[in-house]
N, C-alpha and C positions, 0 to 999 in steps of 0.2 A: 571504318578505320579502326585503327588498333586502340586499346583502350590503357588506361596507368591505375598503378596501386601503387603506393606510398609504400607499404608494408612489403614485407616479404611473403608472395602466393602464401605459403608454408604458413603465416600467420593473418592473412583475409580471408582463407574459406578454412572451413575445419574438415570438408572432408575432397581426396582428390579420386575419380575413377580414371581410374588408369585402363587406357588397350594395353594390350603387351606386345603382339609380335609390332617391330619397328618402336616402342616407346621402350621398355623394359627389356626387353631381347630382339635379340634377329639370328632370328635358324632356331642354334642349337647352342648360343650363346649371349650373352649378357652384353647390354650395351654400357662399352668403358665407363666408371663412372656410376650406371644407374643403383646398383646395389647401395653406395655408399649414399647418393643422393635421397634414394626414398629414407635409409634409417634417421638423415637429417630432418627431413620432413615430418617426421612420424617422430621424432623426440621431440619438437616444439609442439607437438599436439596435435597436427593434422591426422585424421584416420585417410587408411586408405584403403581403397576397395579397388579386384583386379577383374577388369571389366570387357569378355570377350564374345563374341558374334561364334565363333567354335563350339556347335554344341556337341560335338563328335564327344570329347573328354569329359568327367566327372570332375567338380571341382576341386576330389582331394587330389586327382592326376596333376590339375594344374598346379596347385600348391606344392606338390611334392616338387614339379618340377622348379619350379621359382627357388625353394629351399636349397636343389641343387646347385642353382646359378649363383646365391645367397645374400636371396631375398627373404626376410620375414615375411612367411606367409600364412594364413593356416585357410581349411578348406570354407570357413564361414566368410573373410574374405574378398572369396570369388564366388562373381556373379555373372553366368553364361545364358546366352539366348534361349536354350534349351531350358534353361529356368524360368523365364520369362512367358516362354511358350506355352510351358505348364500353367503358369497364374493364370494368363489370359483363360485359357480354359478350365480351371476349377473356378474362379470368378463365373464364369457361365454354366456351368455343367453340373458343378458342385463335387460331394467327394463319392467316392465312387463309380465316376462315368467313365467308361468304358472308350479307349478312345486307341484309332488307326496310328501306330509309332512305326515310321517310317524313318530311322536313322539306324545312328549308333547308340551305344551304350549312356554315354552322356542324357542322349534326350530319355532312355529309357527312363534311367534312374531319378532324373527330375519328374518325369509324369508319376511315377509313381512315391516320392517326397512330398507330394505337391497333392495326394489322397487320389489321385486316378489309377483306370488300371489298364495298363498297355495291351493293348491284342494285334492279334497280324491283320493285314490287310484283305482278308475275306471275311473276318469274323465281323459280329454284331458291334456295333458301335455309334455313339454319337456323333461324334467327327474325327479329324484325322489331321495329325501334327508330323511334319517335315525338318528335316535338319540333315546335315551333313552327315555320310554315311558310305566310308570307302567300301563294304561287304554289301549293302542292298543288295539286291536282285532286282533282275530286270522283270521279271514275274510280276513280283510284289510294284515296284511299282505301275505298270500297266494294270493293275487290280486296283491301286489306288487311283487312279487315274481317272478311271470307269469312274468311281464310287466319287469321286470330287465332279465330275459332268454332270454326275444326277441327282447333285444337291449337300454329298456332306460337307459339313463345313471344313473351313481348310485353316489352321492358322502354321502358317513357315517360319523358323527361327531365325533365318535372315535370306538375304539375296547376294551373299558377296559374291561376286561374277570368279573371284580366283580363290585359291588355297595353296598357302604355302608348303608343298611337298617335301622332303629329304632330295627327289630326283627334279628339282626344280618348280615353278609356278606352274598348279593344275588347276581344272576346273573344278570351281568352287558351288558350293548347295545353289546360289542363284541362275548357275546353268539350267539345272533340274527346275529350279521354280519356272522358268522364261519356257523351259520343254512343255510343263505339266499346264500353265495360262495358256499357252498356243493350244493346245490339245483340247481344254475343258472351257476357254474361255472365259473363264472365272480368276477374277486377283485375292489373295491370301490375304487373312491378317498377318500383317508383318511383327515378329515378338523384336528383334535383332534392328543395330543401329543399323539406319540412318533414323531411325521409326524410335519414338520415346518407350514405347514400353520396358526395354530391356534398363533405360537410366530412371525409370519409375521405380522398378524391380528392386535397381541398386540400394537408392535411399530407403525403402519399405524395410531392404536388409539388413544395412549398414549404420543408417543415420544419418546424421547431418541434417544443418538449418541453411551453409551457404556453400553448395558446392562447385565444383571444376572440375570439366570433362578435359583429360589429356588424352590429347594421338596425335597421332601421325598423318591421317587421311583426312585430306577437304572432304570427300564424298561421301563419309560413314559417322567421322568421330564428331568433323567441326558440323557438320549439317547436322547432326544428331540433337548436337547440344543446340543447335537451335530450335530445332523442330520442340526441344523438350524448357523453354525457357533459360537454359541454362549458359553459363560462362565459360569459357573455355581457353585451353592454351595447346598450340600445333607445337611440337617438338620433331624438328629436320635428321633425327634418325632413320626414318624409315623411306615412304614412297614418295614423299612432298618432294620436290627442290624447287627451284628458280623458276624455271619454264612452267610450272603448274600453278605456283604462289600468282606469277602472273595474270593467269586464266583465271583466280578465283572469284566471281562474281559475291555479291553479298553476305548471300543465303552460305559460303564455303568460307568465310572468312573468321577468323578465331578473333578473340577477343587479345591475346599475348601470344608474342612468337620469342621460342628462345631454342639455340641449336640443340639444347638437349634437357637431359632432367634438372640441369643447374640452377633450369631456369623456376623452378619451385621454390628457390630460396634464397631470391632476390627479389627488390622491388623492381615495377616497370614505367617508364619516363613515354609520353607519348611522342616522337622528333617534332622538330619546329619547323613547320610549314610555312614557305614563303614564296614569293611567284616564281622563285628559279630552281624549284624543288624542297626535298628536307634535307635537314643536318641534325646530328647527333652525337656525343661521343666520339668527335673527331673524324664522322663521316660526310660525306656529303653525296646527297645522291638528285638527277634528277632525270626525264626521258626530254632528248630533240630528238625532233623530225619522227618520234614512234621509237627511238633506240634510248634502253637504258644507259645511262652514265653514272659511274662510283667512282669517286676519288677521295684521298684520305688516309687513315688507320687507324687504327682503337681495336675493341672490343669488339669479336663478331658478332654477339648478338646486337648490336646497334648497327651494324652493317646488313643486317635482314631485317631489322625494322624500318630506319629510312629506308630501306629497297620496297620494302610492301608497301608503304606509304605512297611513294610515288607512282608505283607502277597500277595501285587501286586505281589512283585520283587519276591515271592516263587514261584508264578501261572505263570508266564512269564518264569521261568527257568525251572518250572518241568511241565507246564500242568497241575497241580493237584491244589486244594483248598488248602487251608492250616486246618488243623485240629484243633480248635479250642473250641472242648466240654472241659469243666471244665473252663475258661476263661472267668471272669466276668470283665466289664467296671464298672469302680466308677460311684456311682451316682454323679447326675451332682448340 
């Protein structure tokens, strides 16, 4: 169940990782709001680090582009899986080893930051590092492929099954990982959320003693932050809504929900739970018969917190979602 801070986010952890696409942006623009929210954040002290599964980009690309949006960024900042990927393998390999880059420019440029040195896919090498990579070749991968059956090691920057395109949602690097596992049989280390290394990576970077993972996705950002001990808060800009909050079993559950970055710099109240549901803030929410019920007004973010409350404690006693069609959140 959701969890309460007295304090404002903004002044209980000192540092917050931010996803970007869906928290910070969406497309090729800014989510209303967020620019002005994080500089709030980041003047009471909170650092913040921009924390992405894309290793396609270098991280002064990202930064450049957040600056456009206007975000304070700079490229030390951002911490991408392709970074991530690199550690794990100079931790084992050491500096100098020689290793299969099978992306984009991104992953290049981290393996080689990070004292390794990139080669293609037929050359001499210790193991062989994956990432997102719109120009591959189908060559090179089938060479890499071969070469991961017969033993080198694999470590992949992530598994996101999509990528958000300019012509729409494409297939994203985890396509190619689920290709390359059926093919060799063999599971990757994973550098990229849902898998802690990439928020190991963060803190190594950035610092902090108590932090908070923000996104948007049950299935990367909030499992991430479990997987990796960590706290965390779902912001409803991105792929979350209603129908999926539902589905969230445990392990996909964030610790604070608030509809957007605002939610960084407010305190959070856990609703009162009672046998006919919870209330909050002038809301009231509870499920008969399997079907949500909200009645009330206030403030929307207390309107998706008794809603998650409820609809958890339904899925936890009957195994079922909670039915939820006809059930509209206030805009925010």
């Amino acid at each position: 169940m959701l969890g309460s801070s007295a304090q404002a986010l903004c002044q209980a952890y000192d540092l917050a990782m931010l996803d970007l696409d869906g928290v910070v942006y969406v497309g090729g623009e800014a989510v209303p709001g967020a620019p002005a929210y994080l500089a709030q954040a980041r003047h009471s002290g909170m650092r913040l680090a921009f924390v992405t599964n894309n290793a396609s980009r270098p991280p002064d690309q990202v930064a450049e582009h957040l600056r456009e949006l206007g975000v304070d960024a700079t490229p030390q900042d951002v911490v991408t899986s392709a970074q991530a990927a690199a550690q794990l393998l100079a931790d084992r390999f050491g500096d100098g080893a020689r290793v299969v880059c099978l992306g984009a420019e991104g992953l290049q440029e981290a393996l080689e930051a990070a004292g390794l040195v990139p080669v293609g896919a037929d050359e001499d090498a210790v193991a062989i590092a994956t990432g997102y990579g719109p120009d591959v070749r189908w060559g090179a991968i089938m060479r890499a492929a071969v070469r991961i059956r017969d033993g080198l090691p694999w470590v992949a920057s992530n598994t996101d099954e999509t990528f958000p395109a300019p012509f729409g949602v494409a297939p994203g690097h985890g396509v190619q990982v689920d290709m390359l596992r059926r093919f060799t049989g063999v599971d990757p280390v994973v550098a990229g959320k849902p898998e802690r290394p990439l928020l190991d990576e963060t803190v190594r970077r950035v610092g902090g003693r108590r932090s908070l993972m923000v996104g948007d996705r049950l299935d990367t950002d909030i499992e991430g932050a479990h997987n990796a001990g960590l706290e965390s808060l779902l912001v409803l800009t991105g792929v979350t809504g209603l129908r999926e909050l539902a589905a969230a079993g445990p392990q996909h559950r964030p610790t604070y929900l608030a509809p957007d970055l605002a939610g960084l710099l407010t305190a959070h109240a856990v609703p009162e739970r009672g046998p006919d549901g919870a209330t909050q803030g002038g809301w009231s929410a509870r499920v008969v018969e399997g079907r949500l019920e909200v009645s009330g007004a206030g403030d929307p973010a207390d309107w998706w917190r008794v809603v998650a409350q409820v609809v958890w404690a339904h899925l936890d006693d009957s195994g079922r979602p909670s039915d939820v069609s006809g059930v509209e959140a206030p805009a925010r």
